[in-house]
C-alpha positions as CSV (number, residue, x, y, z in Angstrom):
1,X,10.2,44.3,13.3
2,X,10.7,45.2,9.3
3,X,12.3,41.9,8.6
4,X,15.3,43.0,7.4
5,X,18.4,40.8,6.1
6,X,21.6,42.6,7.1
7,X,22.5,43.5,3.3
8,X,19.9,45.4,3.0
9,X,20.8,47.0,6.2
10,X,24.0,47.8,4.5
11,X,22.6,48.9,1.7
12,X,20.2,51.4,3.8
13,X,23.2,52.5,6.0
14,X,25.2,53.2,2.1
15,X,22.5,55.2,1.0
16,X,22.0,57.2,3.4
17,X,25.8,58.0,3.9
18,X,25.8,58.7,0.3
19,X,22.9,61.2,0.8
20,X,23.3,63.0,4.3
21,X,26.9,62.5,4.4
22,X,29.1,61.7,7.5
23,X,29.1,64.0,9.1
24,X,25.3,64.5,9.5
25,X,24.6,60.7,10.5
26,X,25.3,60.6,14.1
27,X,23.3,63.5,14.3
28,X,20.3,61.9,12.5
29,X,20.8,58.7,14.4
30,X,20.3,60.7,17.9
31,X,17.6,62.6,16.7
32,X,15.9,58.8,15.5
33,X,16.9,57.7,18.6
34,X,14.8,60.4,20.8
35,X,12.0,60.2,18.4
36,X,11.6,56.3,19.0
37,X,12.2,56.7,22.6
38,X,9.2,59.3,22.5
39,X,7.2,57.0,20.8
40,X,7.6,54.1,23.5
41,X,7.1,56.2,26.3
42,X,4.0,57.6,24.6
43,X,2.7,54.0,24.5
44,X,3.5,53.1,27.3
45,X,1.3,56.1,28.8
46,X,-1.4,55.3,26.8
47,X,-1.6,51.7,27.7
48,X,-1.5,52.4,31.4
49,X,-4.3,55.4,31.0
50,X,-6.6,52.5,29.8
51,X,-9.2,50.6,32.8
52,X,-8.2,47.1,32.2
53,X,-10.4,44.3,32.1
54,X,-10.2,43.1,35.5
55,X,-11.3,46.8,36.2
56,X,-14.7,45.8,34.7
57,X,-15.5,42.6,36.6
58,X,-15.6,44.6,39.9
């Protein structure tokens, strides 16, 4: 998806432990977590909202 190596994972995960503390990350990871899941479903909604093509031919 971002075509990421896994150091610069590491050095994402670092960073952000350095910034939010840890304490705070599970917290933002859940929060990622619902927003992505949100996203998908979204998509998914919108795809299946659309006529497809074999709609068309009829």
């Amino acid at each position: 998806m971002f075509n990421l190596g896994w150091t610069e994972v590491v050095i994402i995960l670092l960073v952000a432990v350095v910034i939010f503390g840890p304490k705070k990350i599970p917290e933002l990871g859940s929060t990622f977590g619902k927003t992505l899941r949100g996203f998908k479903e979204g998509m998914t909604q919108a795809n299946s909202n659309q006529p497809s093509d074999q709609d068309d031919r009829d």
